[in-house]
C-alpha positions as CSV (number, residue, x, y, z in Angstrom):
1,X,-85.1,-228.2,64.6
2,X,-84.3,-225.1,67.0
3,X,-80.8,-226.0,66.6
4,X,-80.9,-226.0,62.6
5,X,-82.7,-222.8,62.8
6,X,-80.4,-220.9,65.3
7,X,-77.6,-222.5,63.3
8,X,-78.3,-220.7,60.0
9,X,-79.2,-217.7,61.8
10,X,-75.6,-217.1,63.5
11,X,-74.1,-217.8,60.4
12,X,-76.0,-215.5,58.1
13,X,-75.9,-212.8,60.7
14,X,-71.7,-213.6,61.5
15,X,-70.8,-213.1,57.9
16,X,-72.8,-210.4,57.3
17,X,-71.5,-208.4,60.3
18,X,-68.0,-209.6,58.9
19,X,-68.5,-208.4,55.9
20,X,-70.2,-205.0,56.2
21,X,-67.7,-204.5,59.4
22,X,-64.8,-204.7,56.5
23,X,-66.5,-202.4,54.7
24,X,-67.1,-199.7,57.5
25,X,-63.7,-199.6,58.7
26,X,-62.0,-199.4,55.6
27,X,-63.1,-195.6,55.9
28,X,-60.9,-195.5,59.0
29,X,-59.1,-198.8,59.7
30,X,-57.8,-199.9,62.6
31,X,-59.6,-197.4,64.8
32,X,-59.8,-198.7,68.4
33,X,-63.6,-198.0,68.8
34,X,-64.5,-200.2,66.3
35,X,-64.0,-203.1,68.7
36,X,-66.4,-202.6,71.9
37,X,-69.2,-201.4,68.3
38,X,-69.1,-204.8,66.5
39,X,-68.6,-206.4,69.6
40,X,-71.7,-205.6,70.7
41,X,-73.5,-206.6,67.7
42,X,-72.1,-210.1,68.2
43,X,-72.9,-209.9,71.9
44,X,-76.8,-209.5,70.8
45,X,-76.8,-213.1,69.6
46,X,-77.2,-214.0,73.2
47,X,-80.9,-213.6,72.7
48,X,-80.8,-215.8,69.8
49,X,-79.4,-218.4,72.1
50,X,-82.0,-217.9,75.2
51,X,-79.7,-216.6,76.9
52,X,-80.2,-213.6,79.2
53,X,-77.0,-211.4,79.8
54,X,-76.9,-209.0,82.8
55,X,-74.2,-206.7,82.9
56,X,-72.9,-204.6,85.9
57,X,-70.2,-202.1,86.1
58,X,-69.3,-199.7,88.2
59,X,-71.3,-195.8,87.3
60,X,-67.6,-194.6,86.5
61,X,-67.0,-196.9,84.3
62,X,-67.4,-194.6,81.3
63,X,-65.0,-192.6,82.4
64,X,-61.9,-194.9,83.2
65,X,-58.8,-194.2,81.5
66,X,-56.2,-196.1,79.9
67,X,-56.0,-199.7,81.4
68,X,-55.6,-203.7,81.3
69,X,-59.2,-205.6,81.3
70,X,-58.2,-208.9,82.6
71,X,-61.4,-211.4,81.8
72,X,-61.5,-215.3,82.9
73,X,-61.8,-217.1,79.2
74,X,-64.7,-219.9,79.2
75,X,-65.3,-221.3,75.6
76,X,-66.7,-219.7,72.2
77,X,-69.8,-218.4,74.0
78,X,-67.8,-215.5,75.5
79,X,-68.9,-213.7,71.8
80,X,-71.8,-213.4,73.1
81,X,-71.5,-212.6,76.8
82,X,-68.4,-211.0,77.8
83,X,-68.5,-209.0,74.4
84,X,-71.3,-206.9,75.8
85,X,-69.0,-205.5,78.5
86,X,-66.6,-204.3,76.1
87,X,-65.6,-200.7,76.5
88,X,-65.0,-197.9,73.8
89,X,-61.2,-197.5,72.9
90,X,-60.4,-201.1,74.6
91,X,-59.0,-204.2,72.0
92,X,-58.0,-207.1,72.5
93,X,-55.0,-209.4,72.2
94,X,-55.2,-212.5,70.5
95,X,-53.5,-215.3,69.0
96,X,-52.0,-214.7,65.5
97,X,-53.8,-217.5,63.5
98,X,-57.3,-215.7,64.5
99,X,-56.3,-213.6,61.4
100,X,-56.7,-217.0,59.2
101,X,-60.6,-217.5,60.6
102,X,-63.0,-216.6,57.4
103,X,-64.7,-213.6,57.5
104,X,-64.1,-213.0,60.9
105,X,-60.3,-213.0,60.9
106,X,-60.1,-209.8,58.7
107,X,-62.4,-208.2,60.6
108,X,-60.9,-208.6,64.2
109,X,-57.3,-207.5,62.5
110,X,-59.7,-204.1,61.0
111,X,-61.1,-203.3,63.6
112,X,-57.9,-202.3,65.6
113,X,-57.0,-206.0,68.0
114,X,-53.4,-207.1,68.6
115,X,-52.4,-210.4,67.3
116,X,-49.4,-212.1,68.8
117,X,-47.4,-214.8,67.7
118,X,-48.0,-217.3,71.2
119,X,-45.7,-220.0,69.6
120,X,-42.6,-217.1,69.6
121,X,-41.5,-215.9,73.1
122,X,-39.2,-213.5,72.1
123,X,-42.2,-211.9,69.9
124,X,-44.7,-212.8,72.8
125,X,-42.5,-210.8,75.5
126,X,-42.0,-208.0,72.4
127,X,-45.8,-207.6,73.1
128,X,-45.5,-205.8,76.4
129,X,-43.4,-203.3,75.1
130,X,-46.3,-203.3,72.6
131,X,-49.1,-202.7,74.6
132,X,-46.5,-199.6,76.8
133,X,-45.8,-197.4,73.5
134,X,-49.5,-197.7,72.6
135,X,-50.7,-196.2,76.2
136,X,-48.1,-193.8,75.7
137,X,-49.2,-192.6,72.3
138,X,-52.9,-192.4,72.7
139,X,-56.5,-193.3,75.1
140,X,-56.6,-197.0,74.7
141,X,-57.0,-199.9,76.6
142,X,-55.9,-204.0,76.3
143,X,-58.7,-206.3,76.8
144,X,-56.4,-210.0,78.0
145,X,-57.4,-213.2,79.0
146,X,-54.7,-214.6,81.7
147,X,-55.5,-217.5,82.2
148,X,-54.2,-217.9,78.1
149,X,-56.7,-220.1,77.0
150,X,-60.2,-221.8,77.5
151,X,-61.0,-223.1,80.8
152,X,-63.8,-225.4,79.2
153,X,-65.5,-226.2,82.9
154,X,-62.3,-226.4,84.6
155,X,-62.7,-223.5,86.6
156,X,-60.3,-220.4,86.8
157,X,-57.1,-221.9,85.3
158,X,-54.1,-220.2,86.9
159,X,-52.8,-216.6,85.3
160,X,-49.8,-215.9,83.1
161,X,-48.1,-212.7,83.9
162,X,-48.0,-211.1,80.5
163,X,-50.8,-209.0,81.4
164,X,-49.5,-208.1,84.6
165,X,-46.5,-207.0,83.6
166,X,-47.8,-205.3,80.7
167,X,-50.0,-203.0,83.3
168,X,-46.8,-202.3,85.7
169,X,-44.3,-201.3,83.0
170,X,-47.2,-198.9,81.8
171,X,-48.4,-197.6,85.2
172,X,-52.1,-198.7,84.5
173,X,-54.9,-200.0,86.4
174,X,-55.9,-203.7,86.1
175,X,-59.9,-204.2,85.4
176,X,-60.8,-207.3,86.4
177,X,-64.5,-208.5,84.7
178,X,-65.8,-211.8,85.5
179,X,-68.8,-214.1,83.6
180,X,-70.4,-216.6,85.1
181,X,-70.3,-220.0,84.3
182,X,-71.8,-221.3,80.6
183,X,-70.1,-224.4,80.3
184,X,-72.5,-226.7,79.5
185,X,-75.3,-224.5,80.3
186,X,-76.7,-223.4,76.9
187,X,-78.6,-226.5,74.8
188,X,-79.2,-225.1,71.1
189,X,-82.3,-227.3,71.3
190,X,-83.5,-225.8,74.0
191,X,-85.5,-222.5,74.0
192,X,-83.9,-220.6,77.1
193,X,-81.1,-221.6,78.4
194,X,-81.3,-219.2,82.0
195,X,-78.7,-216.7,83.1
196,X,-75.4,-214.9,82.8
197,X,-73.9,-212.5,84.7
198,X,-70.8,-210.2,83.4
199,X,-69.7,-208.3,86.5
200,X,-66.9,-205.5,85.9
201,X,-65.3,-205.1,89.2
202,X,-63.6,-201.2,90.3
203,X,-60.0,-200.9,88.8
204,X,-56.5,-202.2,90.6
205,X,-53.7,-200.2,91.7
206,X,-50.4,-201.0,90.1
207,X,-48.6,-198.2,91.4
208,X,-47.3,-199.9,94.7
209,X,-46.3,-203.2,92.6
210,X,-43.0,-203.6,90.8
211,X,-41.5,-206.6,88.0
212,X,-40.3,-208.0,90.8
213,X,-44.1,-208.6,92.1
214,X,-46.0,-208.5,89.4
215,X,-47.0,-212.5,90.7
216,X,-48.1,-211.0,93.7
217,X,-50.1,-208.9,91.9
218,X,-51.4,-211.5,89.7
219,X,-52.5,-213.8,92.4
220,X,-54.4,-210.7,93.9
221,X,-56.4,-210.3,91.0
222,X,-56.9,-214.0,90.9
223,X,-58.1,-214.6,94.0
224,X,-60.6,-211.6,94.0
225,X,-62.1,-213.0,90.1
226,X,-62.1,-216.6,92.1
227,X,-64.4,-215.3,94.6
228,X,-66.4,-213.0,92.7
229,X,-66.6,-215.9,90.2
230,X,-68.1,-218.3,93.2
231,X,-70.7,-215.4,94.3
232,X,-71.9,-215.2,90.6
233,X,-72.8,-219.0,90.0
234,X,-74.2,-219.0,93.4
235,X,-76.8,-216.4,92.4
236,X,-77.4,-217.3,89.4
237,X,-78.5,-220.9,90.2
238,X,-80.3,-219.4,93.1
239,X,-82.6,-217.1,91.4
240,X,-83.2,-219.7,88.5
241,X,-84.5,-221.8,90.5
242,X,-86.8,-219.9,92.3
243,X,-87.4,-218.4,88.2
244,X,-86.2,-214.8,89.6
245,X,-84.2,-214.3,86.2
């Protein structure tokens, strides 16, 4: 019954935040703020799944500049946690067919997102020079998931270097944000469904890293999400068992 009645819930609420989304930025389309705004409404259905989401960035965070968030990509359920983390002026970059998901697809083109065509590497690569001629023409950042696609409980997959490159050509910081593991941890039939954590950690220096590196650099970045990734489940199964959450 709790799952029937969640169900209906998400939908209703999904298509209406679709919809009036549309609507609002039609008055000034494809404005990067729009993404962290209706990303955050969607990130409140984490209390519709009993699912409590603690955030933590650094007290700076507000006042980063341009850069490349790099995020480790889970399942479906990232709507509703790592969405919360999103910062003002950041979009992401997704796969082209998104566009052809009803209701939402409009919306996530509206509100400002990149979509790339991930079956076309010559449009793919065209992406980075992308991502460079958008820094260089205004404050925005590129929200990108390296590991290019869901992990589904298999743990940090290893990184493309789209991102990576992306952040040396441009001169940019990498963000790295990590969530802690929900695979198989929420239960629509079950009322509360314990704890996630969505850690931003401080920005990366590209400056010292070249095309020639940018693997180095990606492994760097790996490594530290790996380990922060460890420390996160760690706590959180520690403090729901002692029911510290």
């Amino acid at each position: 019954m709790l799952l029937v009645l969640r169900t209906i819930f998400v939908v209703i609420y999904s298509i209406l935040v679709c919809v009036f989304g549309c609507i609002w930025c039609l008055f000034s389309p494809r404005n990067p703020r729009h993404v962290a705004t209706f990303g955050h409404l969607f990130g409140r259905l984490s209390g519709v799944f009993g699912v409590k989401v603690e955030l933590r960035k650094p007290a700076e965070a507000a006042h980063y500049g341009n850069a490349i968030y790099i995020a480790n990509h889970q399942n479906n359920y990232d709507m509703i946690t790592a969405a919360k983390i999103v910062q003002p002026t950041t979009v992401t970059v997704g796969k082209k067919s998104l566009l052809w998901v009803p209701f939402f697809g409009l919306l996530y083109w509206l509100t400002g997102n990149l979509l790339i065509d991930r079956d076309n590497r010559s449009k793919a690569h065209g992406t980075i020079g992308q991502l460079v001629d958008q820094f260089k023409k205004k404050r925005i950042s590129f929200w990108m998931f390296p590991e290019g696609t869901r992990s589904r409980g298999r743990g940090l997959l290893p990184f493309k270097t789209g991102a990576f490159h992306a952040a040396v050509a441009a001169g940019v910081p990498i963000i790295p944000i990590v969530v802690s593991n929900t695979h198989g941890k929420i239960n629509l039939n079950r009322l509360k469904n314990g704890l996630v954590i969505v850690e931003m950690l401080p920005p990366i220096d590209t400056s010292g890293y070249t095309t020639q590196s940018v693997r180095k650099l990606a492994t760097h970045c790996r490594e530290l999400m790996m380990e922060k990734l460890e420390a996160l489940n760690a706590e959180v199964e520690a403090r729901e068992k002692s029911g510290k959450i």
